[in-house]
KEKE-3310 file (N, C-alpha, C; in steps of 0.2 Angstrom, whole numbers, plus 5000, padded with zeros to 4 digits):
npx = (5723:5737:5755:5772:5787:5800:5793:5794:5805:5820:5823:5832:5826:5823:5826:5822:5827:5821:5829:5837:5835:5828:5811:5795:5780:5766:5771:5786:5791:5804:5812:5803:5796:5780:5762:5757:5753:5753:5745:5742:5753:5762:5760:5752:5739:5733:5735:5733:5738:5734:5741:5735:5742:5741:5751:5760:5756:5760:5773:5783:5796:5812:5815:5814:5821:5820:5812:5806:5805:5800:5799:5786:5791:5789:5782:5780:5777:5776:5775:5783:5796:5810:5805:5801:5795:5784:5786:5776:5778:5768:5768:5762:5748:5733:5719:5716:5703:5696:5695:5693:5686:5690:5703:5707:5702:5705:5718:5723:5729:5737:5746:5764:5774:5787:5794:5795:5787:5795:5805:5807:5815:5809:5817:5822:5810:5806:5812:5813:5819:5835:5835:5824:5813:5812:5828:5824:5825:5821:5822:5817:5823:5821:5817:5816:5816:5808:5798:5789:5776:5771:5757:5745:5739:5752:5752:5754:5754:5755:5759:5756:5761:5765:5769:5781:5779:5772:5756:5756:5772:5775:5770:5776:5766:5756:5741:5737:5729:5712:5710:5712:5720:5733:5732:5736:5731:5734:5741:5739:5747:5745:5743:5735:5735:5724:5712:5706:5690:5689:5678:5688:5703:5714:5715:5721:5718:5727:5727:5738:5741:5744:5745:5752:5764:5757:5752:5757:5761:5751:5754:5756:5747:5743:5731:5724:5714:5709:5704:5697:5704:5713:5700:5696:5709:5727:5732:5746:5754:5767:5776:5788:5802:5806:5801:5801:5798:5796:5800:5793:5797:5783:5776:5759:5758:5767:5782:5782:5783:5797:5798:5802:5796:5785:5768:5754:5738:5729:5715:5706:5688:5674:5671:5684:5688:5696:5694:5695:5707:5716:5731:5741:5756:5769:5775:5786:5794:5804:5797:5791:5787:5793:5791:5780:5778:5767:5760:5750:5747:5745:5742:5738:5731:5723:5728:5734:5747:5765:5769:5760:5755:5745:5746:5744:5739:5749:5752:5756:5762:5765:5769:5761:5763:5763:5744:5746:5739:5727:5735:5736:5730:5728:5723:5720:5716:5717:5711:5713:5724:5715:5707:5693:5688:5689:5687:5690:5702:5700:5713:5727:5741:5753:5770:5782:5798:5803:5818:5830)
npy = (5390:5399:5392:5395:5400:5392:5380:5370:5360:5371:5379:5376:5387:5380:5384:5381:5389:5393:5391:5400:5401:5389:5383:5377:5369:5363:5378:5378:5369:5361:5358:5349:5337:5330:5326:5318:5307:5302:5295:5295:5302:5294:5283:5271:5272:5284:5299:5314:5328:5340:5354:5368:5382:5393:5396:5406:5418:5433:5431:5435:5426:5421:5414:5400:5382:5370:5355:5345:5329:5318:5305:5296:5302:5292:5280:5267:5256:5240:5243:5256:5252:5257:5267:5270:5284:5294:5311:5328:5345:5357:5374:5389:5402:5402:5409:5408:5410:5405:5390:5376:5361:5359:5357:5366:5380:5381:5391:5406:5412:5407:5392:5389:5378:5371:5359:5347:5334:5318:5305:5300:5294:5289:5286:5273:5269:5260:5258:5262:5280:5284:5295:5308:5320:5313:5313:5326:5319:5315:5322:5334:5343:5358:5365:5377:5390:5396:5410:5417:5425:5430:5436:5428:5415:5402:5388:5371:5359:5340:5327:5313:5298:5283:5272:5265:5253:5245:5249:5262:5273:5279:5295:5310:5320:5333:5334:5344:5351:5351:5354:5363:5361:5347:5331:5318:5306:5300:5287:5270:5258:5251:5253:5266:5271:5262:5274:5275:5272:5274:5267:5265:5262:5278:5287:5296:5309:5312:5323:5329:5342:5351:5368:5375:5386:5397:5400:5405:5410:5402:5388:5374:5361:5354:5343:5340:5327:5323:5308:5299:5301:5305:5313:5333:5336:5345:5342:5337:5337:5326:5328:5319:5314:5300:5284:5277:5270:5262:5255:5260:5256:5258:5265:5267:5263:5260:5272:5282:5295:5302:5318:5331:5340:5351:5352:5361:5357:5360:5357:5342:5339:5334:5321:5318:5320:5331:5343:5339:5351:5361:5366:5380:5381:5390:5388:5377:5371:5360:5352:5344:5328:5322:5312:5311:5305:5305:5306:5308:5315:5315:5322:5309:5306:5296:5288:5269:5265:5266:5279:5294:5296:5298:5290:5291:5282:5280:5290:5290:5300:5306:5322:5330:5334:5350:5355:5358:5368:5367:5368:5380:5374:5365:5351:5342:5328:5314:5299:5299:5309:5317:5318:5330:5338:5336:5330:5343:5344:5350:5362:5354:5346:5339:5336:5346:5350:5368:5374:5386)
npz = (5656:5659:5660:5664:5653:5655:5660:5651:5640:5634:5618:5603:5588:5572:5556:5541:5527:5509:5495:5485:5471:5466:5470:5479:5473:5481:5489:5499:5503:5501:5510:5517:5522:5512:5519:5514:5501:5482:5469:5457:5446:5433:5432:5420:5418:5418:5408:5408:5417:5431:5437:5449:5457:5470:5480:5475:5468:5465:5465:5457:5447:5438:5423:5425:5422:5426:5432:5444:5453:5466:5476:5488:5507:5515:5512:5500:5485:5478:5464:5461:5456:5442:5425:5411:5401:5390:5390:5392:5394:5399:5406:5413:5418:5430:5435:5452:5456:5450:5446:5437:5434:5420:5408:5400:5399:5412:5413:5411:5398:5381:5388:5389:5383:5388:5387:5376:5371:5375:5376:5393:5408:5425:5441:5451:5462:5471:5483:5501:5501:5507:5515:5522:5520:5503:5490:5477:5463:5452:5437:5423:5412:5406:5388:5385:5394:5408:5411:5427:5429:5441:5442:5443:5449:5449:5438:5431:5418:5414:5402:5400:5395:5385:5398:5402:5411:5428:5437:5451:5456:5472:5473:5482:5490:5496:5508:5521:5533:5539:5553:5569:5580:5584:5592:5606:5617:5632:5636:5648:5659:5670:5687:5700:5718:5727:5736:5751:5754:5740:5725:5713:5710:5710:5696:5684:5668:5653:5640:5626:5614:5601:5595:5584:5578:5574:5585:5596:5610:5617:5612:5613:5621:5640:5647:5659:5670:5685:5695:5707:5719:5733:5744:5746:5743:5740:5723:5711:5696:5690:5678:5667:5656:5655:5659:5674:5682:5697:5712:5727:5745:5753:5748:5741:5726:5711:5705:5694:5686:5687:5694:5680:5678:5686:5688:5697:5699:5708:5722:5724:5724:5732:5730:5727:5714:5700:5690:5672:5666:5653:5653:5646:5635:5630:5612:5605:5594:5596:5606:5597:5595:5607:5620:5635:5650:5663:5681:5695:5709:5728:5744:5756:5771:5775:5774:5777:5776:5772:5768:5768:5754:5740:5723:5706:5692:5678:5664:5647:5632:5617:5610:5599:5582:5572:5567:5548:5540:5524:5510:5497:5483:5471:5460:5443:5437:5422:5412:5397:5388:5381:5387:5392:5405:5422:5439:5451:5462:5476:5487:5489:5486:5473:5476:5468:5463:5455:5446:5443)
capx = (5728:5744:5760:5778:5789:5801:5792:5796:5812:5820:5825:5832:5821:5827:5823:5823:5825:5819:5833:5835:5837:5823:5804:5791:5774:5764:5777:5789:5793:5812:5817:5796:5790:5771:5760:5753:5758:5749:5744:5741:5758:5767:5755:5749:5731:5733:5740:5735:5738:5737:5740:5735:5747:5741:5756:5768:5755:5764:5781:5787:5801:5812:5822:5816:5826:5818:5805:5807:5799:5802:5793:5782:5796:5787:5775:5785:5775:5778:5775:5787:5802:5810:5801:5801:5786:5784:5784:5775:5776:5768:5767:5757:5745:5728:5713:5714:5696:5689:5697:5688:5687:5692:5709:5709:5698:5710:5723:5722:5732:5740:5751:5771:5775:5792:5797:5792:5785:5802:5804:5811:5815:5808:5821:5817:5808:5803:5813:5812:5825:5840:5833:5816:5810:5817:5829:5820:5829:5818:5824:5817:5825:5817:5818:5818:5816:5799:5797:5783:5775:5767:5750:5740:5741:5756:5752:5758:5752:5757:5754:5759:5762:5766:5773:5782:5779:5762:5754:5758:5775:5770:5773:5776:5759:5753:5735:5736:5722:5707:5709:5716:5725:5733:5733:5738:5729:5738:5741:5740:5750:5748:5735:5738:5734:5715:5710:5701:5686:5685:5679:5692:5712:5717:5720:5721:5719:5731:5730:5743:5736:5749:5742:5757:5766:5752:5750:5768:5761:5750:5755:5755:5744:5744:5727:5723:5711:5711:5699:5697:5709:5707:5694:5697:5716:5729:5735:5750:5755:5773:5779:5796:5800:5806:5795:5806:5793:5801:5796:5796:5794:5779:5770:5756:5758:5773:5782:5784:5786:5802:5795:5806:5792:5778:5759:5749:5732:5722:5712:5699:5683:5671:5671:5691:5688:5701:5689:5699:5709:5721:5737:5745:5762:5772:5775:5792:5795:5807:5795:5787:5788:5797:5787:5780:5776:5762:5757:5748:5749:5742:5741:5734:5732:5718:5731:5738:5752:5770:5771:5753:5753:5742:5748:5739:5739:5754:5750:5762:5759:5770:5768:5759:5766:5755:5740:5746:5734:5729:5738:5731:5733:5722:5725:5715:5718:5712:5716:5717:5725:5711:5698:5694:5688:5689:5687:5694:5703:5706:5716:5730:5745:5759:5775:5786:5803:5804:5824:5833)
capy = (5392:5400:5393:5401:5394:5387:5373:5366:5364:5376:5373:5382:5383:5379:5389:5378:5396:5394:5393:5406:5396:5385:5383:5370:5368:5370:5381:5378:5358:5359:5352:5348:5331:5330:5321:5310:5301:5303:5289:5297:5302:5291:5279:5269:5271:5292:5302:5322:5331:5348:5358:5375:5382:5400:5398:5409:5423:5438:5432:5434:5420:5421:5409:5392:5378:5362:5353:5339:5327:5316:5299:5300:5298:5286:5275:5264:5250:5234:5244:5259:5251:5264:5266:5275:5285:5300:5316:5334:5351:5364:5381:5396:5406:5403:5412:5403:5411:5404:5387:5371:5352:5360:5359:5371:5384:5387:5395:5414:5413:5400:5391:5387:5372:5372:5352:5345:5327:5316:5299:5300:5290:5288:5282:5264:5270:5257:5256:5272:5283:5285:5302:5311:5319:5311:5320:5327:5314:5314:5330:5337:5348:5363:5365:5384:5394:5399:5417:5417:5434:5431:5440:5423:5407:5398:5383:5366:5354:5335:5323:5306:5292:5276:5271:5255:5248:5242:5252:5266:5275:5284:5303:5314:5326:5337:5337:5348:5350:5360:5354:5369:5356:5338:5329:5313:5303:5296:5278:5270:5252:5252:5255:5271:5268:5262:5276:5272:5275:5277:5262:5262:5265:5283:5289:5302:5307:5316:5323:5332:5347:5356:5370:5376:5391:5402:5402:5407:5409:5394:5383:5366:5362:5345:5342:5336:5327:5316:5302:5296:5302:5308:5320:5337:5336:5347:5338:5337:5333:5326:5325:5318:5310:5292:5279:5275:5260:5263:5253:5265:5257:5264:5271:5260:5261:5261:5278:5281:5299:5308:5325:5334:5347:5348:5355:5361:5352:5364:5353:5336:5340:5329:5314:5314:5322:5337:5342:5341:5358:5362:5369:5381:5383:5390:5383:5375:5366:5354:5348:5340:5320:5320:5307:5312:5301:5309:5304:5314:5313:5321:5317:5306:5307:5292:5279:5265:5264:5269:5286:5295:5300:5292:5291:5288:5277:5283:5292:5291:5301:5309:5328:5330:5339:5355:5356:5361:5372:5363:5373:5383:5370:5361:5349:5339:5322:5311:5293:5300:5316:5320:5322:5338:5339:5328:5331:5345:5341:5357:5359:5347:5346:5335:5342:5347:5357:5372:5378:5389)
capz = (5661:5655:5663:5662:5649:5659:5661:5644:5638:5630:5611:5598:5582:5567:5552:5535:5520:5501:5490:5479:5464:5467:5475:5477:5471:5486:5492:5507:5504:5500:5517:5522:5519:5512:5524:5510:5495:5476:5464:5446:5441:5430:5433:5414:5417:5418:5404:5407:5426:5429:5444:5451:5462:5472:5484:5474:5465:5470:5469:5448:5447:5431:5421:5427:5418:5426:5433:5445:5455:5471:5478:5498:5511:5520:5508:5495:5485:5472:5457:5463:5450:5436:5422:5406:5396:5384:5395:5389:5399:5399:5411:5414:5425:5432:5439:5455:5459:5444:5442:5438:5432:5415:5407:5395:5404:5419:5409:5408:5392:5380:5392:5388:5379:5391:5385:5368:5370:5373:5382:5401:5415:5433:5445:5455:5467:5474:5491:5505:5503:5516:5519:5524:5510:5497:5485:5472:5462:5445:5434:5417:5411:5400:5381:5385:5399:5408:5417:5428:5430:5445:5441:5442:5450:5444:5435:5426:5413:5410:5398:5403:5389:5384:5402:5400:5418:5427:5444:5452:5461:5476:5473:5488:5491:5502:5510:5528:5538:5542:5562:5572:5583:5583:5600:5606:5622:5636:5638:5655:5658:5679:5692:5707:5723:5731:5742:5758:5753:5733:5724:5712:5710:5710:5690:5678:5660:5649:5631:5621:5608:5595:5590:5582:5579:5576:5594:5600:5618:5621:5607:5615:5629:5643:5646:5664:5675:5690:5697:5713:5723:5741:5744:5745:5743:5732:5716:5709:5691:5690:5671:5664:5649:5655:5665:5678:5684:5700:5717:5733:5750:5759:5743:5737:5722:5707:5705:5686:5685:5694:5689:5679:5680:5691:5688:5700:5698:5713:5725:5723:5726:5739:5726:5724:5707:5700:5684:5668:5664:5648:5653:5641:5637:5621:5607:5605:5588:5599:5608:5592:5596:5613:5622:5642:5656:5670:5687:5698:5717:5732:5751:5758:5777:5780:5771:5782:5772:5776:5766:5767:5750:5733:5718:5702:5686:5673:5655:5641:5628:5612:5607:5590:5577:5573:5560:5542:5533:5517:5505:5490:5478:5467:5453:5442:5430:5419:5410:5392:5386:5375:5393:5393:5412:5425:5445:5453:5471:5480:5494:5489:5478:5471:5478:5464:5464:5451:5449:5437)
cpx = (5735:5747:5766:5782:5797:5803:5792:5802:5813:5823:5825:5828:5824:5823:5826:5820:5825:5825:5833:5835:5833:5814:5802:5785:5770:5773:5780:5791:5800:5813:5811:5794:5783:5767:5754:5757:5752:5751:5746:5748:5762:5766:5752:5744:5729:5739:5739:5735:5738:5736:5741:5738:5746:5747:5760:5762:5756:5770:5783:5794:5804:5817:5818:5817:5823:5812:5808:5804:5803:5798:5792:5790:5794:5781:5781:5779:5779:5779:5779:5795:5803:5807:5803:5793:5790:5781:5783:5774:5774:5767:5766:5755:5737:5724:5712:5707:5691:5692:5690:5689:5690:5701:5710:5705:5701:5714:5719:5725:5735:5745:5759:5772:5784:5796:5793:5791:5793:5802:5811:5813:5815:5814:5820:5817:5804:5806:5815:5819:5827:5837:5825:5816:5814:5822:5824:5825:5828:5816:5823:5819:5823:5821:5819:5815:5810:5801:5790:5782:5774:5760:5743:5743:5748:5753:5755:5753:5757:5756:5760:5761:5766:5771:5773:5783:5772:5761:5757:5765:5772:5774:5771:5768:5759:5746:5733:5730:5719:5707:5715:5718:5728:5734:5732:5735:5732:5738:5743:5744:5750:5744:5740:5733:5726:5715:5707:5695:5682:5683:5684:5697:5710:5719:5720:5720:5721:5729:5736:5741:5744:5743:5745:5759:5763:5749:5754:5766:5758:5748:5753:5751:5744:5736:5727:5717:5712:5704:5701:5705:5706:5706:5697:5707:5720:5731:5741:5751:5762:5773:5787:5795:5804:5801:5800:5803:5797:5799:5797:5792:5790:5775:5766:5754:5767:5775:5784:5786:5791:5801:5802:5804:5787:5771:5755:5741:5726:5719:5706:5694:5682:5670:5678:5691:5692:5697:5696:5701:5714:5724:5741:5752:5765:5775:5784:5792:5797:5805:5791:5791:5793:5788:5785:5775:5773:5761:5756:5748:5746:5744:5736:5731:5726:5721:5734:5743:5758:5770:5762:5754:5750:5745:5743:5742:5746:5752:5757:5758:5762:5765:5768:5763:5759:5753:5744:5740:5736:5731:5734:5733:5730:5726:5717:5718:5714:5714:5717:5719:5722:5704:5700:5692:5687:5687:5690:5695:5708:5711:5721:5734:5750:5767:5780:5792:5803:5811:5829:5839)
cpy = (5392:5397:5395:5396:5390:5381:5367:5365:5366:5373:5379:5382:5384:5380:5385:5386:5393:5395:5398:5405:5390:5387:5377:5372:5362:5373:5381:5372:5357:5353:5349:5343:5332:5326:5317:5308:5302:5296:5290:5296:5298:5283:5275:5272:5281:5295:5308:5323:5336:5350:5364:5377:5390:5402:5404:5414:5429:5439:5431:5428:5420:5415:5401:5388:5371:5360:5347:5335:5322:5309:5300:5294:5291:5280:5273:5258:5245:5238:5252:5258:5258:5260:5272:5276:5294:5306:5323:5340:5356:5369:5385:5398:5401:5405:5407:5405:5409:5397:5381:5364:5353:5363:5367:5379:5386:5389:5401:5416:5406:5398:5390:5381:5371:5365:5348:5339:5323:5310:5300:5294:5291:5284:5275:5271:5265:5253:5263:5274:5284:5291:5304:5320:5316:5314:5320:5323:5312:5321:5330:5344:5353:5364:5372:5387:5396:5405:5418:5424:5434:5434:5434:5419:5403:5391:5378:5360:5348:5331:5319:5300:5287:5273:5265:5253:5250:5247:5260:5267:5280:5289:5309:5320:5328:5339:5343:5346:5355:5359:5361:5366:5350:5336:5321:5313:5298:5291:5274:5260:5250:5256:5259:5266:5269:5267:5275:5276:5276:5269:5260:5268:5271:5283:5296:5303:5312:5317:5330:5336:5351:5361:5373:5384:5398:5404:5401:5405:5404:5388:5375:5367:5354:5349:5336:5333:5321:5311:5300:5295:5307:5314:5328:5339:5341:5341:5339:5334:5332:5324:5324:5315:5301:5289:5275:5269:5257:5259:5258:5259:5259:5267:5263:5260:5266:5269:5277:5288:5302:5314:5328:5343:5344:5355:5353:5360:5356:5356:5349:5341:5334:5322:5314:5317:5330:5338:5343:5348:5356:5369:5372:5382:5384:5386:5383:5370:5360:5351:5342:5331:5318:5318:5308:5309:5306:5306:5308:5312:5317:5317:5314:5303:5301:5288:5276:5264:5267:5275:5286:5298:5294:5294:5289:5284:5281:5285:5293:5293:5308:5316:5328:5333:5344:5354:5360:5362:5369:5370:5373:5381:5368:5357:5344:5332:5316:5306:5295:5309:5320:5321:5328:5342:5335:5332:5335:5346:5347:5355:5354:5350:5340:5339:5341:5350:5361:5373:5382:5385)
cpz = (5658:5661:5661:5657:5650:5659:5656:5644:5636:5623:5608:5592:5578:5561:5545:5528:5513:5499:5485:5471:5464:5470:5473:5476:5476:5489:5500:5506:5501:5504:5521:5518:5516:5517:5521:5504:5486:5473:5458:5443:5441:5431:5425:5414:5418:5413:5405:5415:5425:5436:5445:5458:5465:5477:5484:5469:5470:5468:5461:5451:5438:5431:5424:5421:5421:5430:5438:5452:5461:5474:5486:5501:5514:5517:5501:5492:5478:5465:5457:5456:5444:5429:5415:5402:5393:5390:5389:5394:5399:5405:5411:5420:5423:5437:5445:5459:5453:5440:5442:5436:5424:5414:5405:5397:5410:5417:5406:5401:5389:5386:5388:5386:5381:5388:5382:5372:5370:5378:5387:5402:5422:5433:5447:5461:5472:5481:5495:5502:5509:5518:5519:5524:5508:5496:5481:5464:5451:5439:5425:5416:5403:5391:5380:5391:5401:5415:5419:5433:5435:5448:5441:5444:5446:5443:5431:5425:5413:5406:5398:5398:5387:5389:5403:5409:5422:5436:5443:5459:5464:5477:5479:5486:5497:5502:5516:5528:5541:5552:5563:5577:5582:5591:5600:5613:5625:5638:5643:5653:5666:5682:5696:5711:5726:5736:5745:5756:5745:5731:5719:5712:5708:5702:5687:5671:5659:5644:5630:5615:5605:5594:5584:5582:5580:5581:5597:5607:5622:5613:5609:5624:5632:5647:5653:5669:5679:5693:5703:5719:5730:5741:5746:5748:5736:5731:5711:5701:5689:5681:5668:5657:5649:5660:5671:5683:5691:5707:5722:5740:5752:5753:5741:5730:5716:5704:5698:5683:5688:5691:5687:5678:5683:5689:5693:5698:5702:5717:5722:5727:5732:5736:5725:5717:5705:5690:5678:5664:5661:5651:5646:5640:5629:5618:5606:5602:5591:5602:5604:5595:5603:5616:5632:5644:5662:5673:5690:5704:5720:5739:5754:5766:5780:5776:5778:5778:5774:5773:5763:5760:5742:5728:5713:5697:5684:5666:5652:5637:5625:5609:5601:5585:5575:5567:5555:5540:5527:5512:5498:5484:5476:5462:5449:5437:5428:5415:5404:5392:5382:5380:5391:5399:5414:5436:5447:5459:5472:5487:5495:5483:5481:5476:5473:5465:5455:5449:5444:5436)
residu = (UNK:UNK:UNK:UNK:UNK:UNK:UNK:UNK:UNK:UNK:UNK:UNK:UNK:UNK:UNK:UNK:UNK:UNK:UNK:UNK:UNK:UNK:UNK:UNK:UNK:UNK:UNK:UNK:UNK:UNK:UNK:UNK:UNK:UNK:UNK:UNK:UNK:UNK:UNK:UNK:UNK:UNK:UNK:UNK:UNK:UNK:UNK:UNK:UNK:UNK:UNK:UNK:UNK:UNK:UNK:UNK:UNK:UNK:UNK:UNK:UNK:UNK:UNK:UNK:UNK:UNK:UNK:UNK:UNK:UNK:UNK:UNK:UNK:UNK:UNK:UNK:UNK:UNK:UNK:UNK:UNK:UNK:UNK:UNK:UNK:UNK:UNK:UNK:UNK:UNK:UNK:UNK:UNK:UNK:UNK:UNK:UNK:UNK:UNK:UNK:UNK:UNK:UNK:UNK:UNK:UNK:UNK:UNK:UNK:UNK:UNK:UNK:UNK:UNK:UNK:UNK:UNK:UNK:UNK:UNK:UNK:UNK:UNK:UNK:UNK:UNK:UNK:UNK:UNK:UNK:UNK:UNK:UNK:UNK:UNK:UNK:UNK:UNK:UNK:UNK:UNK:UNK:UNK:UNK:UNK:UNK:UNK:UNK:UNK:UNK:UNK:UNK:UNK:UNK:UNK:UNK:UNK:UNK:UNK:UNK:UNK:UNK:UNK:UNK:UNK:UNK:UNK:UNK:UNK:UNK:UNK:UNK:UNK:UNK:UNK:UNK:UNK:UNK:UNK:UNK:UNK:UNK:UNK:UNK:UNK:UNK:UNK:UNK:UNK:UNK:UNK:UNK:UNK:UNK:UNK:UNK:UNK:UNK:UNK:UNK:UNK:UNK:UNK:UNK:UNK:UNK:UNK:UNK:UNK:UNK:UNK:UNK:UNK:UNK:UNK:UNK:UNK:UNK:UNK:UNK:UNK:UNK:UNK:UNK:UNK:UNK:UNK:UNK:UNK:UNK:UNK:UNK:UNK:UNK:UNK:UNK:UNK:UNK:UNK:UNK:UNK:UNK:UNK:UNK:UNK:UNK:UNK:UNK:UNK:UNK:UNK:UNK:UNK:UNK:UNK:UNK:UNK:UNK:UNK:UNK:UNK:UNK:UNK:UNK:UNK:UNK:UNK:UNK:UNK:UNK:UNK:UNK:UNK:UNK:UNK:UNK:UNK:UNK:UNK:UNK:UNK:UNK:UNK:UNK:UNK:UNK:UNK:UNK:UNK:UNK:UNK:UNK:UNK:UNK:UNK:UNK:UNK:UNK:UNK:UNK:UNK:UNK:UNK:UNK:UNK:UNK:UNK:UNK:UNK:UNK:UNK:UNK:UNK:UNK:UNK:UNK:UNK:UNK:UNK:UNK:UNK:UNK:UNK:UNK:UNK:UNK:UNK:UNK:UNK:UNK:UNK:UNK:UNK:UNK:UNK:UNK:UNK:UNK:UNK:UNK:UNK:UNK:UNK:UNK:UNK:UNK:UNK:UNK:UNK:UNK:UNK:UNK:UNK:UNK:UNK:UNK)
# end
């Protein structure tokens, strides 16, 4: 069921553009957290990593001059402290329809040997940063410039060595997700009112669906059914975003929603029952994480109560952020620099910055 758009708030979107002097590997995560975190790199116990990156085949890039790297905004552990080890880079193209557990094999040609063998240093990383992402905070800067032609997967090589400190920092990644929604289920804390006649309290159930942008016109959906409420009555679904836990004279049970929107519901069947229907409504980035309280109401003309009307239970329950597509990324790694294949884990990368 489409409804108009209205009935959301309105919200401006805000549009984070690629610098022109930079990119990331998966592409787009300048100003875009990853929604996981990596083990391997810069870790003792892993010295080669390699990642294939289809993001950017298409888009030649000249001149890059560094390479750098960032710790998960939101995961930090014990073994995060700065660190020094012997870092090697190299850069090229691959077949990303033909890569595999093999290093030397997914390169279409010799790759770039862009920074000789030299000892670094990671940062401390081992307390969040004030911001969300990180900065890209841990910067090698090239021994000569690498122009990527763009006729082949871009790719990179590292080779990790003699890293003077023990575990792993956790390095920002991205997984996405094959789910074509995220949805959160509404969380009741408070009985609606007994109707004459049902055996139990008057409720409802909410959920919350993102589908995200890709569905401008029914992006996010509320998700409604009602229970035991009086028999073939309309229904109401009142939504705001505070819980106003509010006592009313004459209602028999506690008001929680003051609607700041209202959803029509259609009428209870002969059980009391209003069968669970998903309301559509456009996608509006701004509503990502705003948190909505639901109560559903109707009349109630066989209450002895002072206001014939039933109210139901309350739902709380925070709008999801929308599914990311796992991006076309792949890497592989292995504990010496002399493996020559090792596991290869699609669908996922490290998030690096490029930048002339």
């Amino acid at each position: 069921m489409h409804l108009k758009a209205h009935l959301l708030p309105a919200c401006l979107a805000l549009a984070a553009t690629a610098g022109a002097q930079s990119f990331t590997s998966p592409r787009g995560f300048l100003t875009v957290e990853g929604d996981s975190s990596h083990f391997a790199l810069f870790n003792p116990g892993y010295e080669r990593f390699q990642q294939i990156d289809d993001t950017w085949t298409g888009q030649p890039v000249q001149a890059l001059r560094t390479l750098s790297f960032r710790r998960d905004g939101a995961l930090v552990g014990q073994n995060g402290g700065p660190r020094t080890m012997q870092l090697t880079v190299d850069l090229g193209e691959a077949d990303w329809n033909s890569i595999s557990g093999g290093f030397a094999s997914n390169w279409v040609s010799t790759p770039t040997r862009v920074f000789t063998p030299k000892t670094v240093n990671q940062p401390d990383w081992s307390m969040l940063a004030a911001v969300t992402p990180a900065p890209f905070d841990f910067t090698v800067p090239f021994d000569t410039p690498f122009n990527y032609p763009g006729n082949h997967a871009f790719a990179f090589e590292l080779t990790i060595e003699n890293v003077a400190a023990n575990g792993s920092p956790e390095v920002d990644r991205e997984l996405g997700s094959s789910a074509s929604f995220n949805q959160d289920f509404g969380r009741s804390v408070d009985f609606g009112c007994l109707v004459n006649g049902q055996a139990l309290e008057m409720g409802h159930t909410l959920f919350l669906r993102n589908y995200g942008p890709s569905h401008p016109n029914f992006g996010m959906q509320f998700g409604v059914g009602v229970q035991y409420a009086p028999v073939r009555q309309n229904c109401i679904l009142n939504v705001a975003t505070t819980n106003a836990n509010l006592t009313v004279p004459g209602l028999c049970a506690r008001v929680h929603a003051i609607p700041q929107i209202t959803i029509p519901l259609g009428p209870s069947d002969g059980l009391g029952d209003v069968p669970q229907t998903f309301f559509d409504f456009p996608y509006f980035a701004a509503a990502v994480g705003v948190t909505f309280v639901t109560q559903a109401l109707a009349l109630d003309p066989g209450s002895t109560a002072g206001i014939q009307v039933a109210l139901s239970n309350d739902r709380t329950a925070t709008m999801p952020a929308a599914p990311r597509p796992s991006p076309r990324t792949a890497y592989i790694y292995a504990p010496f620099k002399t493996t020559q294949a090792a596991t290869l884990w699609r669908d996922r990368g490290v998030v690096v910055r490029f930048a002339r």
